[in-house]
C-alpha positions in Angstrom: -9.2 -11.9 2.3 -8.9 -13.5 5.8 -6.2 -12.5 8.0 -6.0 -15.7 9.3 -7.0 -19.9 9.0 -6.3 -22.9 10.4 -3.4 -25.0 10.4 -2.4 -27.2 7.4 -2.6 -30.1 9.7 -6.1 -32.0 9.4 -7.9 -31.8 13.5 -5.7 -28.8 14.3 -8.4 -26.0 15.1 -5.6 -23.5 15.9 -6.3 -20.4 14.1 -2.9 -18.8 12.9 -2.1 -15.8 10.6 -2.7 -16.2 7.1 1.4 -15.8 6.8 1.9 -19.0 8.6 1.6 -22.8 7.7 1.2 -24.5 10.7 0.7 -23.8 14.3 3.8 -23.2 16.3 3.8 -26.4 17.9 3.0 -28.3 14.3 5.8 -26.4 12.5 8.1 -27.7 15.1 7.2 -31.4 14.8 8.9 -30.5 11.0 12.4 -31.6 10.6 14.4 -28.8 10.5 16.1 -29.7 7.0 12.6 -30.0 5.6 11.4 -26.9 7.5 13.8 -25.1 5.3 13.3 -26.6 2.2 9.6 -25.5 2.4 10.8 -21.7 3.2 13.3 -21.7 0.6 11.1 -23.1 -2.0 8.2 -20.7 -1.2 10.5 -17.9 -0.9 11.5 -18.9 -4.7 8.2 -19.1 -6.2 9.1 -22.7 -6.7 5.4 -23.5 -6.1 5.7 -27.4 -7.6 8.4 -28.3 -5.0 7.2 -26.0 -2.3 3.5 -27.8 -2.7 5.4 -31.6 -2.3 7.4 -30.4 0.9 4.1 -29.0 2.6 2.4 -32.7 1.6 5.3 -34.5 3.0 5.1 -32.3 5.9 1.8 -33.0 6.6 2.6 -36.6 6.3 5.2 -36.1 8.7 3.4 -34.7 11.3 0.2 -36.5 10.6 2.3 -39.6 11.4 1.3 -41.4 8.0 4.5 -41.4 6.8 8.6 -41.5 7.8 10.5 -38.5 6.3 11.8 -38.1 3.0 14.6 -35.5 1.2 13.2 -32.1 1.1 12.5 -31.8 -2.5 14.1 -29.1 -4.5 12.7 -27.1 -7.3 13.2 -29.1 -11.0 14.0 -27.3 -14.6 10.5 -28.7 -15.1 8.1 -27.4 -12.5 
């Protein structure tokens, strides 16, 4: 297994630690609230809701789209 790839966000070439989303400066351009939501839900093997916050992340930063609630994990995920 690689010990490290590149960021999530498509035309970043940073290499980062397989540990990591996003490079430093990426994961910054996250709102905070939704920064968390992804490290909570990630952190809670809520994998359904944890895959929609890294999307709307990458939206986010991407610039494709305005921010939405962090999502949280639902009874049926």
């Amino acid at each position: 297994m690689s010990k490290h790839h590149s960021c999530a966000i498509p035309g970043c070439n940073h290499m980062i630690p397989a540990s990591r989303l996003m490079c430093r400066d990426h994961w910054f351009e996250v709102p905070g609230p939704l920064r968390h939501a992804i490290n909570s839900t990630w952190k809670n093997g809520e994998i359904g809701a944890y895959r929609r916050n890294v999307e709307e992340a990458v939206r986010v930063v991407s610039g494709t789209e305005p921010a939405a609630e962090p999502e949280a994990e639902d009874a049926a995920d």
